[in-house]
Every structure is written in structure tokens, then in C-alpha cells.
C-alpha positions, 0 to 999 in steps of 0.5 A: 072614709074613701081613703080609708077604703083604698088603704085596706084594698092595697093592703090586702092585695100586697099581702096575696101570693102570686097565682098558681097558674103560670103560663111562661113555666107551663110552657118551659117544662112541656118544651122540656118533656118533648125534648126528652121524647125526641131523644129517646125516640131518636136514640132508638133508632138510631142504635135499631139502624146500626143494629141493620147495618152491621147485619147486613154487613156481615151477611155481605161479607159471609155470602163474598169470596173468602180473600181479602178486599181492600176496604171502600170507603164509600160502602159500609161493611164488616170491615170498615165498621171494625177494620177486620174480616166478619167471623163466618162459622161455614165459609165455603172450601174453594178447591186446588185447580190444576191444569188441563193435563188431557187433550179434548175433541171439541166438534170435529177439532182437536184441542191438544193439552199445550194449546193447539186446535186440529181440524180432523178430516172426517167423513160424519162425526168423529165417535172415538179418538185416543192418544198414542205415542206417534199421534192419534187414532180416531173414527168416524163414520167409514174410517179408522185413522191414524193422525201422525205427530209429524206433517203428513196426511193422516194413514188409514187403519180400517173400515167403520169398526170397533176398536181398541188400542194397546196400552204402550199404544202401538197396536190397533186392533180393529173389527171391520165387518167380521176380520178383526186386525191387529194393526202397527200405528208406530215407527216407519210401518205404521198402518201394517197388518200384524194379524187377522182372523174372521170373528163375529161381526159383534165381536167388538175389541175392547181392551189388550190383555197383554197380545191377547185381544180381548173382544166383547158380544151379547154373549160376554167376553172372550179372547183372540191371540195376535202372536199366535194367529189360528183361526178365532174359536167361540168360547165366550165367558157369560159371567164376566160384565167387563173385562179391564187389560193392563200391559202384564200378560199374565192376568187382567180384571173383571167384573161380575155379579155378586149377591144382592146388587153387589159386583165383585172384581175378579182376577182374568187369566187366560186359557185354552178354552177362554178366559177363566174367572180366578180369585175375588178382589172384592165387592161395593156398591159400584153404579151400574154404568161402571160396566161401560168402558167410559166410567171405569179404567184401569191405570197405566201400570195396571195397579189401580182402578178407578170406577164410579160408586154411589160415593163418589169415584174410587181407586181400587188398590188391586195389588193390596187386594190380591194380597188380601185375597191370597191371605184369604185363600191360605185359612182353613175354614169350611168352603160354605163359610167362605164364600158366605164372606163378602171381601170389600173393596180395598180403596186407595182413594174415594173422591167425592166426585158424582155424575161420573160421564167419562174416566182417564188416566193422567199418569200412574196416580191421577184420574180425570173425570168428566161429569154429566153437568159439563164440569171436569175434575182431577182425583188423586191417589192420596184423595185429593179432589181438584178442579181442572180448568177448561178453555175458556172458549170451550164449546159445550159437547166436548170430551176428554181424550184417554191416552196410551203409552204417552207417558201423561 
């Protein structure tokens, strides 16, 4: 009966199948799902980091200089991920530079275009120096000096005064306490009197309109004629705000009001009773400081003035506009109407130069300009802007040097 027993019990559980429960198996296909997880979580990452890299690679190379590095191997960049330069939409214009084509007073020192530097004697500051052919006129608190090209000491011009140098720069014309001179700073004579005559001790020289000395007070503008010295008469022009010379003796420059907060440049001639306003060369926007003898100049050939405006620097064709104002004169149209007409500026050339602190003429069609910010810019006639480069020593309160009659 027993055996009968055990034979049934073997039986039946040859013929069970294996639990459904598998350890082993469970294990293997949960290892397998952590595995899949990691993966993918890596993979993520992996590209999210990529991703971070090669942006921060083109930024890198976006805010760079524009040329061309050799690629570090021990950095990543735009350019050892891809063997070539980012694609930057903007990248900043780096400007022609040229070099330093007018002298500098830097302190009491003078630092010359060809690398020299020139102690000055002086009593006080030195406020005002200019180029000339045979050296440099300059002042100081006492004294007007001429310091000559050769060696020697420098020669005396006159007292503390205001002054102004012809534009071949052979004459000085100075105002020493009412006596206003005209004065030789070239050849064997230099330091010699032409002519004299008392003026207002206001009277202050500020340009040659051919041998005529033009002189400035409160009272506007006005003229005395060094090669026919009579006695000076007071006929000042109160319309003018600025008188340019140039080296033709028949006609300079100014500027006066127009309508609004417009200044229109007109031809200057010279008659017996003073200077006579002539024909409009146009009107613009220009700054207010374009009055001050600093921020606008007319250059060497008398053909282009260059003066501040809100836009930037502008050379202003006066040839063209003399032209243009001649033809203007010819049509027949009601006076009223005419003068209604506002003629513009005719422009060779607007830089985009702003903060305009001092203009010089380097040559017939460069213009030199130094900015309130301490930086210094060259404009040409065809408008190309140029960064002019400075010593690197240069102290701060430099200026530039106009030039007269020295062919630069």
C-alpha cells in the first residue's frame, strides 16, 4: 500500500510544470532595463554637453579679433571642432590706421611728427604753438617765440598776446597791449617789424585774409591791411560769427546766422568800410562750437572746410558751392522766393567722427582731428575715416599742432 503511495506522489509531480516565479530571470531582465536607462540618460547628456561646448565656442570666437589664430590643441573651439572659422553675422570693422602726420605739445615739450621731443622754454604754460616753414611760433604767459628749425636760441616775436599766423607762415601778426604787429618769422630777418598800428586792446588776430589781418572783439569782425599801414579805423561787422582766411586775396569765409538754428557760410570780401558779407555757400546743422577757431579750418589751398556737425565731421566743397550759388544768382525768380530758399551745404566728404575737440589740416585733402575722449582720427576727402596712431608714451593733455606753409 506504501509503495503504491509513493508511486502516485512521483507521478504526479513528474507531470507539474516549473513554477512561474523565476528568481535568476527576474534579475537578468531588470539588470537589463537599468542598463537601457543608463544609456539613454547618458546619451542626453552627453549630446545637452556637446550642445554647451560648441556655443560657448562660437561666442568665443564671435567676441575674438577677426584674424585668424593657429588652433590650441588644449582648448576647445569653433575651430578645432570644425577646422574653420564661426560664422559671426556682425563682426566689428577694424579701421585703416596711419601714421602720426602732425606734431604734438605734450606738457611744456614738443614731440615732433619724426620722433623728436623738445623742451620749451617757457615762462608759465605754453597756450598756443603752430608750425611754420622755419620752426615754430608759440606762447606763453609773457612771450611770443619763434623756435628756429637750426640751433640757436629761440627769437622773440612779442609780449603776452593774441596772435595769428599767415598761411604760407611767414608772418606773425600779434596784439601786444593795443599795438597790433605784423611780424617776419622766415629768412635772415625773422623777428622784424613789417607794420604796426594801435588797435583795441580786444582786438584779437585770428586769421590773414591775403595781407590783410582779420582781428575779432565782442563787437564781431573786422580788418586791418599790413601793406597799406594807415592807422586802424573801427568798422566792425556784427554779423559774422567767424571769419576763415585762406592765402587768395580776394575773398575768405564766414559764417552767420541763418533761420532756426541753422548757420549758413558766406563769401567775405574786403572793402573800405570793413568786411562785406557776399553770396550764400550754404546752410546745415553745424554745432555751435564750429564758431571757435578749434573745430573748424579751412584748407591749405582754401578749397575745403572742414567743421563739426551733429553727424559727424564735414568737408565742405566751397568751390562747388560758389559754382552753385552763382548759378543760383543767374534765375529769375521773385526776391521774396529766393531768399525763402535755404541752399545746403555742399559736402565732399562727412566722416562719422563725433566729439570733435580740435581740427588740423594735414595737406590739401586730410583732416586730423582730436576728440574729447582723448582719441585722434584722420578724415579724408573721398570719406575715409582712419585711426591715427599715437606714442605710446603719450601723456594725457596732449594737442595737436596746426601747421603753416610747411607743405604736410
Amino acid at each position: 500500500m506504501l509503495e503504491d503511495e509513493l508511486r502516485e506522489m512521483f507521478a504526479a509531480r513528474a507531470q507539474t510544470l516549473p513554477a512561474a516565479a523565476d528568481p535568476a530571470g527576474r534579475a537578468i531582465r531588470q539588470a537589463r532595463r537599468t542598463t537601457r536607462r543608463r544609456r539613454t540618460a547618458t546619451g542626453t547628456m552627453t549630446v545637452f554637453a556637446f550642445a554647451t561646448v560648441l556655443g560657448g565656442a562660437v561666442a568665443a570666437q564671435g567676441l575674438g579679433a577677426a584674424a585668424t589664430t593657429a588652433a590650441d590643441p588644449n582648448r576647445v573651439t569653433f575651430q578645432n571642432l570644425f577646422g574653420g572659422e564661426a560664422p559671426v553675422a556682425a563682426r566689428q570693422t577694424q579701421l585703416p590706421t596711419m601714421d602720426l602726420p602732425v606734431d604734438l605739445l605734450v606738457g611744456q615739450q614738443l614731440w615732433t611728427a619724426d620722433g623728436q621731443r623738445v623742451d620749451l622754454d617757457h615762462d608759465g604754460d605754453v597756450s598756443k604753438i603752430a608750425r611754420v616753414p622755419d620752426g615754430w611760433v608759440y606762447s606763453d604767459s609773457s612771450t611770443v617765440r619763434l623756435l628756429p628749425n637750426s640751433a640757436g636760441g629761440t627769437v622773440t616775436l612779442s609780449g603776452q598776446g593774441e596772435w595769428a599766423v599767415s598761411h604760407d607762415g611767414t608772418r606773425v601778426a600779434t596784439n601786444d597791449q593795443g599795438t597790433l604787429a605784423v611780424t617776419k618769422v622766415a629768412g635772415d630777418d625773422r623777428g622784424t617789424t613789417l607794420a604796426s598800428t594801435p588797435v583795441p586792446e580786444t582786438a584779437a588776430p585770428v586769421t590773414f585774409f591775403g595781407d590783410r589781418v582779420v582781428v575779432a572783439s565782442e563787437k564781431g569782425f573786422d580788418y586791418w591791411s599790413a601793406e597799406a599801414p594807415s592807422k586802424y579805423k573801427d568798422t566792425w561787422n556784427a554779423e559774422l560769427l567767424a571769419v576763415f582766411g585762406g592765402a587768395a586775396a580776394n575773398v575768405a569765409v564766414g559764417v552767420v546766422r541763418g533761420k532756426g538754428e541753422l548757420l549758413c557760410l558766406v563769401d567775405v570780401t574786403a572793402i573800405k568800410n570793413g568786411l562785406k558779407i557776399g553770396a550764400q555757400l550754404g546752410c546745415g546743422d553745424l554745432v555751435g562750437k564750429a564758431l571757435v577757431k578749434l573745430h573748424a579750418a579751412l584748407s591749405p589751398d582754401g578749397r575745403l572746410l572742414a567743421v563739426a556737425s551733429p553727424s559727424g565731421l564735414q568737408m565742405i566743397d566751397l568751390d562747388r558751392a560758389r559754382i552753385d550759388a552763382a548759378a543760383n544768382s543767374d534765375k529769375k525768380q521773385p526776391e521774396a522766393q529766393a531768399q525763402a530758399q535755404v541752399q545746403a551745404l555742399v559736402l565732399r566728404a562727412d566722416c562719422p567722427i563725433t566729439a570733435v575737440d580740435a581740427v588740423v589740416w594735414s595737406g590739401n585733402t586730410t583732416v586730423v582731428t582730436q576728440t574729447e575722449g582723448g582719441g585722434i582720427f584722420a578724415c579724408k576727402s573721398d570719406g575715409t575715416k582712419l585711426q591715427v596712431a599715437l606714442p605710446p608714451d603719450v601723456q594725457p593733455g596732449w594737442t595737436m599742432i596746426p601747421s603753416y606753409g610747411t607743405g604736410k
